[in-house]
N, CA, C and O atoms as CSV, one atom per row, in Angstrom:
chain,resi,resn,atom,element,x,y,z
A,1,UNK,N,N,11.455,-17.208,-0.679
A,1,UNK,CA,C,11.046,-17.557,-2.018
A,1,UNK,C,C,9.757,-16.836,-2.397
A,1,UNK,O,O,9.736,-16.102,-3.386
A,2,UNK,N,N,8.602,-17.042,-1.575
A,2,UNK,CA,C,7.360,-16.510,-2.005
A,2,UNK,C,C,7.784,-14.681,-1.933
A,2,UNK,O,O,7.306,-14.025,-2.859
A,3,UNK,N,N,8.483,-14.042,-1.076
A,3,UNK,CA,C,8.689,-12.700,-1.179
A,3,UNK,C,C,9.245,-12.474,-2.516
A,3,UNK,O,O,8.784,-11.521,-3.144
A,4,UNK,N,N,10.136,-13.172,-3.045
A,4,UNK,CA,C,10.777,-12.765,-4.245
A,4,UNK,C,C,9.665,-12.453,-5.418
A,4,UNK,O,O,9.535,-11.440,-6.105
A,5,UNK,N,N,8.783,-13.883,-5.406
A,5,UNK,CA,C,7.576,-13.680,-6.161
A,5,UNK,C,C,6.804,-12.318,-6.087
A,5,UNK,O,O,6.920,-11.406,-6.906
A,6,UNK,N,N,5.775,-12.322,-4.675
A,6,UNK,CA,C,5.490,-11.395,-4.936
A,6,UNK,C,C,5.739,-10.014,-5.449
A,6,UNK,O,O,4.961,-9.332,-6.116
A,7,UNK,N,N,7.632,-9.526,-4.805
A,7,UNK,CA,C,7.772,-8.665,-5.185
A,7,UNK,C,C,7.637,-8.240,-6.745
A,7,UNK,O,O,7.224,-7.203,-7.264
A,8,UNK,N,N,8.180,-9.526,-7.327
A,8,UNK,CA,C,8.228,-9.572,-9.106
A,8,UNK,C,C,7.064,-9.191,-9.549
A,8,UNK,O,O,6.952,-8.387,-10.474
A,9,UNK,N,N,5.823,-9.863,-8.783
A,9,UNK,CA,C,4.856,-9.398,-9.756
A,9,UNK,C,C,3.986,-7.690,-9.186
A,9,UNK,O,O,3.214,-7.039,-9.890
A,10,UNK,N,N,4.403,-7.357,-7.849
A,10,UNK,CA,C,4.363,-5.899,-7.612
A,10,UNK,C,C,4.443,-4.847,-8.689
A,10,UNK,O,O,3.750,-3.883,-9.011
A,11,UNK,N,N,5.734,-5.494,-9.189
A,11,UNK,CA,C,6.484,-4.934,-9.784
A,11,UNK,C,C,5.869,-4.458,-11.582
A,11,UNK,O,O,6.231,-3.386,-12.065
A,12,UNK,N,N,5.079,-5.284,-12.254
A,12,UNK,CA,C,3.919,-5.865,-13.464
A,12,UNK,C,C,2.914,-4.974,-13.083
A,12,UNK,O,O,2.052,-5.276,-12.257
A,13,UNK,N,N,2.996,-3.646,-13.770
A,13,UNK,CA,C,1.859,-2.869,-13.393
A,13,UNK,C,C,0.753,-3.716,-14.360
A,13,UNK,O,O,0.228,-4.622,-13.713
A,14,UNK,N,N,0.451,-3.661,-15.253
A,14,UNK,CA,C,-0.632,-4.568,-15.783
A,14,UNK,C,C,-1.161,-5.365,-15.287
A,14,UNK,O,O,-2.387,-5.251,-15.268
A,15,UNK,N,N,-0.555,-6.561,-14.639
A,15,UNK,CA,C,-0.575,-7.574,-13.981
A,15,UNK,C,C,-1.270,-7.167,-12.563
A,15,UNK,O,O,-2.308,-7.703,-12.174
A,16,UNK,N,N,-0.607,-6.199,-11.866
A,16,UNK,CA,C,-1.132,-5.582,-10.694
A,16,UNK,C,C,-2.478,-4.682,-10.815
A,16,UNK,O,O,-3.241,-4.420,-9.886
A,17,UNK,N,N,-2.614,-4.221,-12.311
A,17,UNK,CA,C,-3.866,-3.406,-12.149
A,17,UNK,C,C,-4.832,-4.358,-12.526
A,17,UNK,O,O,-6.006,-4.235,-12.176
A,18,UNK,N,N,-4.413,-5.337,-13.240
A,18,UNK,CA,C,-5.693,-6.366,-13.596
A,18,UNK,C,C,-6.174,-7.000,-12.329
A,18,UNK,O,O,-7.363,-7.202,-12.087
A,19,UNK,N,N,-4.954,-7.370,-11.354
A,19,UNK,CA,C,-5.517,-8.835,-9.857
A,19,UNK,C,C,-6.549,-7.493,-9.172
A,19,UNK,O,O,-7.581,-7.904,-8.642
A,20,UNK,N,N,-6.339,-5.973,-9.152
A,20,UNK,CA,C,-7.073,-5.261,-8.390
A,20,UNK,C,C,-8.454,-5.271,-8.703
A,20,UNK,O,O,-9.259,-5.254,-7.773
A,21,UNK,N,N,-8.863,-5.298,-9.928
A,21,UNK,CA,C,-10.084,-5.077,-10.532
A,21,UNK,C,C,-10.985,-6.497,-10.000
A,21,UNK,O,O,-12.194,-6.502,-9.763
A,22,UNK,N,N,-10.078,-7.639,-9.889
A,22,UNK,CA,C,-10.849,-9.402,-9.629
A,22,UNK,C,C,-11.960,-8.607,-8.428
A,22,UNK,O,O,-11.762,-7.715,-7.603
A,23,UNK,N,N,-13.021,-9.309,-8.751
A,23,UNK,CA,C,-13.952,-8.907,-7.710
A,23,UNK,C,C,-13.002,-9.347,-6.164
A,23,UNK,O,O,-12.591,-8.582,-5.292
A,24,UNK,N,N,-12.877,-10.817,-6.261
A,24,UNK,CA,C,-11.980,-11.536,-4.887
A,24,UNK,C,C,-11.046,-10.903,-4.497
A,24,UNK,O,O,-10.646,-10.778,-3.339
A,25,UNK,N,N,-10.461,-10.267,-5.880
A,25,UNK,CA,C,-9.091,-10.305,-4.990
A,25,UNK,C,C,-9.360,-8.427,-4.252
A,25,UNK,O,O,-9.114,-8.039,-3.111
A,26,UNK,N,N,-9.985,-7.559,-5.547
A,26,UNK,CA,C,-10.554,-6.454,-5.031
A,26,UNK,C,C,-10.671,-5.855,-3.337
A,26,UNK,O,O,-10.390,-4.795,-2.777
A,27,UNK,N,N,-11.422,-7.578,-2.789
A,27,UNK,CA,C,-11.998,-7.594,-1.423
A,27,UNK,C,C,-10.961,-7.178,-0.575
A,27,UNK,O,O,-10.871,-6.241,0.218
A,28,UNK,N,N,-10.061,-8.237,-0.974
A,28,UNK,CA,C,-8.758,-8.317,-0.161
A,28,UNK,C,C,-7.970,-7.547,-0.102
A,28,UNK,O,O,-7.395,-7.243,0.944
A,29,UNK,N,N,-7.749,-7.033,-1.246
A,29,UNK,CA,C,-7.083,-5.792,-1.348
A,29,UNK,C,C,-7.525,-4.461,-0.620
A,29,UNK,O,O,-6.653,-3.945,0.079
A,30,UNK,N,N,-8.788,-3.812,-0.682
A,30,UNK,CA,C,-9.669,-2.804,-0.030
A,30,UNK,C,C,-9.216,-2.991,1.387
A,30,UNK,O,O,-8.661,-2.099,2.029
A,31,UNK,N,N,-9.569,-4.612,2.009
A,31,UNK,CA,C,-9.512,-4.525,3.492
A,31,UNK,C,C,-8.573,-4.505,4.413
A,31,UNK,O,O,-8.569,-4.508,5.644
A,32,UNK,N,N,-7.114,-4.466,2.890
A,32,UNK,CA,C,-6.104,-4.421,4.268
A,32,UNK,C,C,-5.196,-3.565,3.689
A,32,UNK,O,O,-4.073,-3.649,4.187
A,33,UNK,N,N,-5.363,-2.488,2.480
A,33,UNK,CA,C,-4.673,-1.794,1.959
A,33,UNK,C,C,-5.808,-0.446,2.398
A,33,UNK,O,O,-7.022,-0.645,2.355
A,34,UNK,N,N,-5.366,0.591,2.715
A,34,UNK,CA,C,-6.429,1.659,2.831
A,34,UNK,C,C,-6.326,2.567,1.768
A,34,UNK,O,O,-7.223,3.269,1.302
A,35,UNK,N,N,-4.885,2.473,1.349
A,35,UNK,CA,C,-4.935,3.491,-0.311
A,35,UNK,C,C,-3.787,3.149,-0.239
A,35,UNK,O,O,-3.061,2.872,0.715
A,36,UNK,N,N,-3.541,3.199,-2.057
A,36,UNK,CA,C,-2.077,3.568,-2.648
A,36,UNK,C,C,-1.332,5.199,-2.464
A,36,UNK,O,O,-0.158,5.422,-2.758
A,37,UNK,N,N,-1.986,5.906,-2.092
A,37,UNK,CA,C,-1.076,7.265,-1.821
A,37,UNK,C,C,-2.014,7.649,-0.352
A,37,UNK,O,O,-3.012,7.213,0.222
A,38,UNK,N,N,-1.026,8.712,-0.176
A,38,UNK,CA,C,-1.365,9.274,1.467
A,38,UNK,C,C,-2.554,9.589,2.218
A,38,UNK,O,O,-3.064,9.362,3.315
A,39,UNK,N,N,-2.879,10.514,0.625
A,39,UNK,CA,C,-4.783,11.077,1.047
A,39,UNK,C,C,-5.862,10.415,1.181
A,39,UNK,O,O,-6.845,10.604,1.897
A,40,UNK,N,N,-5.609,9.629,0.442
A,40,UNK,CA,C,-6.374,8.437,0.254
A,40,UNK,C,C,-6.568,7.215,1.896
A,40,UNK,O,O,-7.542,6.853,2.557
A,41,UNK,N,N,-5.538,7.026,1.948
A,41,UNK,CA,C,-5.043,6.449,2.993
A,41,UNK,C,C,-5.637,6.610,4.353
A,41,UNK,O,O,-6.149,5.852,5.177
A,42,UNK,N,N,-5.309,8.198,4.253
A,42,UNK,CA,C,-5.306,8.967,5.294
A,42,UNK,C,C,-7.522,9.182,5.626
A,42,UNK,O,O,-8.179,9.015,6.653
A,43,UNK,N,N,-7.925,9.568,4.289
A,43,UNK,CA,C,-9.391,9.352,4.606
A,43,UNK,C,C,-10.086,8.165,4.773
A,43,UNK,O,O,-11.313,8.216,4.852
A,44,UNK,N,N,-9.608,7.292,4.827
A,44,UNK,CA,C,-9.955,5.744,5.270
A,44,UNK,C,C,-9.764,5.849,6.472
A,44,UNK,O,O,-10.839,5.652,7.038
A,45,UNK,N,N,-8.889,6.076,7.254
A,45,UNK,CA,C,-8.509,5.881,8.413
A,45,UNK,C,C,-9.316,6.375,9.471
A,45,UNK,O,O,-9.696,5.771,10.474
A,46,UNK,N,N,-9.633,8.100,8.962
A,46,UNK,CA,C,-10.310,8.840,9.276
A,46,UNK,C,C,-11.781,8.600,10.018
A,46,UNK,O,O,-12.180,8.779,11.168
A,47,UNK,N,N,-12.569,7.963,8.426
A,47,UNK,CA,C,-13.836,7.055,8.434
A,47,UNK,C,C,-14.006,5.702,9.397
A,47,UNK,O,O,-15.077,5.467,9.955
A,48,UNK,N,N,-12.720,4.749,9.548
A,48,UNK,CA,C,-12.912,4.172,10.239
A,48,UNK,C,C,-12.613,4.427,11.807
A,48,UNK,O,O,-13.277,3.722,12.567
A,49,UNK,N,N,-11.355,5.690,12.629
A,49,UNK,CA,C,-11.783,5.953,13.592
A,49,UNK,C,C,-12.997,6.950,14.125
A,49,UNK,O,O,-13.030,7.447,15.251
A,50,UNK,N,N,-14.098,7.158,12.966
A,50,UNK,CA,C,-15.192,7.860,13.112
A,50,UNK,C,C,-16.315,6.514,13.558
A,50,UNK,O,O,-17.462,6.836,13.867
A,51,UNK,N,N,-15.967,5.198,13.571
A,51,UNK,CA,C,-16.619,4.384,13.639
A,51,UNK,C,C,-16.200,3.260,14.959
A,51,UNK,O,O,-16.755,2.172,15.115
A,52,UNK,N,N,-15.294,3.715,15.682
A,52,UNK,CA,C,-14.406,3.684,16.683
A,52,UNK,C,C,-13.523,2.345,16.390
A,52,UNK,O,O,-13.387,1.351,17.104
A,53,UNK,N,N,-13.067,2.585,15.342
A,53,UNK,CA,C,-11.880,1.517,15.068
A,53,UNK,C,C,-10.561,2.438,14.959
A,53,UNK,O,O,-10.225,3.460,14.361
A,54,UNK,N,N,-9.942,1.422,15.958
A,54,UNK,CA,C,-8.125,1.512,15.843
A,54,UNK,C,C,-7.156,1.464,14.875
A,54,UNK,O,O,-6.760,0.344,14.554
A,55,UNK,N,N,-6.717,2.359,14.373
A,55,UNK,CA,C,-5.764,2.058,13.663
A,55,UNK,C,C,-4.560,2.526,13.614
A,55,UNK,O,O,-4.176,3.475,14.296
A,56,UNK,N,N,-3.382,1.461,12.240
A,56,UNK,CA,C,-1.845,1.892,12.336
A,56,UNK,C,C,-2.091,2.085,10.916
A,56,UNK,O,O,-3.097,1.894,10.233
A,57,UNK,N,N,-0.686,2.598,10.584
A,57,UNK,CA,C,-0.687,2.707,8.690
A,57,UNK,C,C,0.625,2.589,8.549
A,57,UNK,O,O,1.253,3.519,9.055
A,58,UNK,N,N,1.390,1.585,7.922
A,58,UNK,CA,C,2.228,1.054,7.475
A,58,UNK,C,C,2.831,1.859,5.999
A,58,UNK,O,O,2.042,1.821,5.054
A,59,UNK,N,N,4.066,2.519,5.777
A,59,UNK,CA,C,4.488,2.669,4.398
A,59,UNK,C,C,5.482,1.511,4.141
A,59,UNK,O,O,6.373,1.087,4.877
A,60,UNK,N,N,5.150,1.163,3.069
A,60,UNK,CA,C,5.898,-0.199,2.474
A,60,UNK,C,C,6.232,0.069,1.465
A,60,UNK,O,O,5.560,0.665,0.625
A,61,UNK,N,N,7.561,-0.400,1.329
A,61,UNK,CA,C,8.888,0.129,0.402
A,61,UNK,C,C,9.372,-1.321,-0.195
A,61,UNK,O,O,10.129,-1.080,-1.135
A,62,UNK,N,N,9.224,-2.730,-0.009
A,62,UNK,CA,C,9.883,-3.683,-0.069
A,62,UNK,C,C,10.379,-4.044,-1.282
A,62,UNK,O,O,11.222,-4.930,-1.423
A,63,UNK,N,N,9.782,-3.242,-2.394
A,63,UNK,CA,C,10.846,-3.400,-3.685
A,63,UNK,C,C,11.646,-2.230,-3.823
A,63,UNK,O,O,11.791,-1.819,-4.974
A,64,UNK,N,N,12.310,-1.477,-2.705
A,64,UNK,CA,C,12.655,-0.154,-2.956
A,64,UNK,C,C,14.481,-0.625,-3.125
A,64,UNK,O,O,15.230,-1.160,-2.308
A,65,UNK,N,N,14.658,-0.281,-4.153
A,65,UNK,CA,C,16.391,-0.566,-4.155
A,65,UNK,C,C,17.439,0.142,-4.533
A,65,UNK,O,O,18.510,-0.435,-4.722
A,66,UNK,N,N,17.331,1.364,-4.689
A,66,UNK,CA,C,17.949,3.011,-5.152
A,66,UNK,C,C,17.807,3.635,-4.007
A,66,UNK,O,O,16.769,4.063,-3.502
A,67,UNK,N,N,18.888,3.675,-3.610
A,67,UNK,CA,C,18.889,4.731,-2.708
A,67,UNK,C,C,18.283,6.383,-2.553
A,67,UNK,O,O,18.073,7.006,-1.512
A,68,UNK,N,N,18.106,6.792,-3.873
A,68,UNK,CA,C,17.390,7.999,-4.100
A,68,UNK,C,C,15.540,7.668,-3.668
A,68,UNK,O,O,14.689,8.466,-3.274
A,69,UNK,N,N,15.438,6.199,-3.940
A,69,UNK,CA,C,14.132,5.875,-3.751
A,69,UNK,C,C,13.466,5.578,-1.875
A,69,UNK,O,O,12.327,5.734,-1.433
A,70,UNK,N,N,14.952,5.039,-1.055
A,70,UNK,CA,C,15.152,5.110,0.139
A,70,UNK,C,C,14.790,6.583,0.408
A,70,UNK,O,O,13.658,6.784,0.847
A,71,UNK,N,N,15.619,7.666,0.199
A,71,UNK,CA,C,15.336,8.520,0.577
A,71,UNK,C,C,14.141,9.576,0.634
A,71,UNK,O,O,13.922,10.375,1.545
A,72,UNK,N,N,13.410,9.396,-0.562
A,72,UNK,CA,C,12.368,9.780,-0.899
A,72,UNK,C,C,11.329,9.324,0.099
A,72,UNK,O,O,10.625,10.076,0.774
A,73,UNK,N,N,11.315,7.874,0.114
A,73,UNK,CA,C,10.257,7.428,1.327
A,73,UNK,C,C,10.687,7.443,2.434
A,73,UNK,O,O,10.055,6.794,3.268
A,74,UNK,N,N,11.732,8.068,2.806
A,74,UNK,CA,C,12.355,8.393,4.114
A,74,UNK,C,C,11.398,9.927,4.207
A,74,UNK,O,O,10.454,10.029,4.991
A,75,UNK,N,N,11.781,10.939,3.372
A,75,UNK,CA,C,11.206,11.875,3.599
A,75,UNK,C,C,10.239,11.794,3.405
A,75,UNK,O,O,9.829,12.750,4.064
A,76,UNK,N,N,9.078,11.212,2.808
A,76,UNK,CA,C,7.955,11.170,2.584
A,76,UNK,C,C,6.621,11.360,4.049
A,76,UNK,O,O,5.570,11.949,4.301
A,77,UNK,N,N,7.826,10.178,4.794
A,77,UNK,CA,C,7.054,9.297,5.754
A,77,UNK,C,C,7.385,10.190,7.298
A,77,UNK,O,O,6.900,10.105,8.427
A,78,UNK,N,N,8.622,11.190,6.585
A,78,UNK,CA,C,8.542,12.352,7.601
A,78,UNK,C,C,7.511,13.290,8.583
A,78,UNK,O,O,7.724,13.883,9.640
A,79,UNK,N,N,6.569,13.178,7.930
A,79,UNK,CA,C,5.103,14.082,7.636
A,79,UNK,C,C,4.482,13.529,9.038
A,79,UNK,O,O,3.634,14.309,9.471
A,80,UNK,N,N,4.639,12.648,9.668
A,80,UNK,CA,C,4.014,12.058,10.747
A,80,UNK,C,C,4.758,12.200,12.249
A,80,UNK,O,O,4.242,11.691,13.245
């Protein structure tokens, strides 16, 4: 039930760009998202094993439902 939710409101770019901006929710977001695209991502990661922290990086697809969209983050996630 709660997955369905969230996905719905994933989905509400407005909605999603407004909860990012909340100072609170901002927090939460920063500390367990490292970026919305790769580079981004990828220089977070960077910074924090420059600081001797461990890390994984997750691509998450969970509203993905087109198969053209499967594939895309299939190849995307190739790169690694």
């Amino acid at each position: 039930m709660f997955r369905t939710i969230f996905v719905y409101l994933s989905q509400k770019n407005g909605l999603k760009d407004y909860i990012k901006r909340i100072p609170f929710t901002r927090a939460l977001v920063d500390r367990f998202i490292a970026g919305e695209d790769l580079v981004t991502a990828l220089n977070v990661v960077k910074e924090l094993n420059s600081q001797k922290f461990l890390c994984t990086m997750d691509k998450l697809g969970e509203s993905v439902d087109k198969e053209e969209e499967v594939e895309k983050l299939w190849k995307s996630t190739r790169i690694f």
